[in-house]
C-alpha positions in Angstrom: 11.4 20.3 -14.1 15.1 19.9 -14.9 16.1 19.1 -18.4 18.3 16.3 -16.6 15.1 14.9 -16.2 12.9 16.2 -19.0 12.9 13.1 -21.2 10.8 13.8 -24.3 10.9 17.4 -24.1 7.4 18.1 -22.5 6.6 17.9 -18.8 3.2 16.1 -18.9 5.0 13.5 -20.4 8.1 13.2 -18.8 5.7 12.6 -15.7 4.2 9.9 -17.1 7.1 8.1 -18.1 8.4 8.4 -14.3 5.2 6.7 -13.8 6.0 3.8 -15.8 9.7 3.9 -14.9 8.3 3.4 -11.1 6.1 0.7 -12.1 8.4 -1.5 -14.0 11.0 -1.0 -11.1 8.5 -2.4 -8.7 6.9 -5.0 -10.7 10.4 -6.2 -11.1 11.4 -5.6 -7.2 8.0 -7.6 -6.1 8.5 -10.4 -9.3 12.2 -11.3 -8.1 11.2 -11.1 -4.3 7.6 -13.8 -4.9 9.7 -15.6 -7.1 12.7 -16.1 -4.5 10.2 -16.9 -1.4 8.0 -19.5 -3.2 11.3 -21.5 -4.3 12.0 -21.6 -0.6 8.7 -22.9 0.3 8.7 -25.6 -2.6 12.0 -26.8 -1.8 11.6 -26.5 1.6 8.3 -28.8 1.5 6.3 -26.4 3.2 4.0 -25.2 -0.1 2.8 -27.3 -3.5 3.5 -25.9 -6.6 0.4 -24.6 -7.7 -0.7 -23.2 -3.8 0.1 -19.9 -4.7 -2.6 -20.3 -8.1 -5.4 -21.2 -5.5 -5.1 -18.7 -2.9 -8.0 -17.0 -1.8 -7.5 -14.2 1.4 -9.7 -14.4 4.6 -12.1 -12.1 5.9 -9.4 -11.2 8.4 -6.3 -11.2 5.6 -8.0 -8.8 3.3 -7.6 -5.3 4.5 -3.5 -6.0 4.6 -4.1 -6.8 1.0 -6.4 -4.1 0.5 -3.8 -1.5 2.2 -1.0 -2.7 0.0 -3.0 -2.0 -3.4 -4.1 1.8 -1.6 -0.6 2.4 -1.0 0.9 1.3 -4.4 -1.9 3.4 -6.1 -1.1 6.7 -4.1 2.2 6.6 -4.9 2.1 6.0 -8.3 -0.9 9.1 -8.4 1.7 11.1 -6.4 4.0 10.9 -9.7 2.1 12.2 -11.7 0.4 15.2 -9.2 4.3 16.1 -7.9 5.2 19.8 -8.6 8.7 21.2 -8.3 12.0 21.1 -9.7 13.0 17.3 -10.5 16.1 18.0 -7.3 13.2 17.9 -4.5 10.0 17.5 -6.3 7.6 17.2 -3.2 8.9 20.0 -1.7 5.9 21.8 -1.7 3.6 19.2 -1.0 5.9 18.1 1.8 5.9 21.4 3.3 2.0 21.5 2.9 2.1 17.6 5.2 4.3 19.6 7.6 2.0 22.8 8.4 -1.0 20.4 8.4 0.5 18.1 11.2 1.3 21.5 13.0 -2.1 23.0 13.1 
């Protein structure tokens, strides 16, 4: 890891505040975006309120949901299990993805 990027001096940690950093930046992203498209829906006539509150997925709804969580997990995980300097830190494991898909 960089010292650009090294941010408490200790690479275990530095990882896990990348972690964090990632997770307030798409907390926030997701939190503007649900935010934005349920005043549409109010205003617009086409949702209550308090819809959002009740919702409950369908049988057929739920793997979407349950793909989404997966997929925000194994990026987060892949934070903290990157190796590499900070300039291209999947290098290896990209390059690992690539020989795989060649076999």
């Amino acid at each position: 890891m960089s010292t650009e990027f090294d941010y408490l001096g200790d690479a275990k940690s530095s990882k896990l505040f990348d972690l964090v950093l990632q997770l307030a930046t798409d907390l926030h992203v997701t939190r503007q975006r649900l935010r934005a498209v349920e005043a549409l829906l109010v205003r617009g006539g086409h949702l209550d309120g308090d819809a959002v509150d009740g919702f409950t997925a369908t049988p057929a709804e739920q793997p979407a949901f349950n793909a989404d969580r997966d997929g925000l997990q194994a990026r987060l995980l892949r934070i903290l299990t990157e190796d590499g300097p900070a300039e291209h830190p999947l290098r290896n494991q990209w390059e690992a993805a690539i020989e795989t898909r060649s076999r």
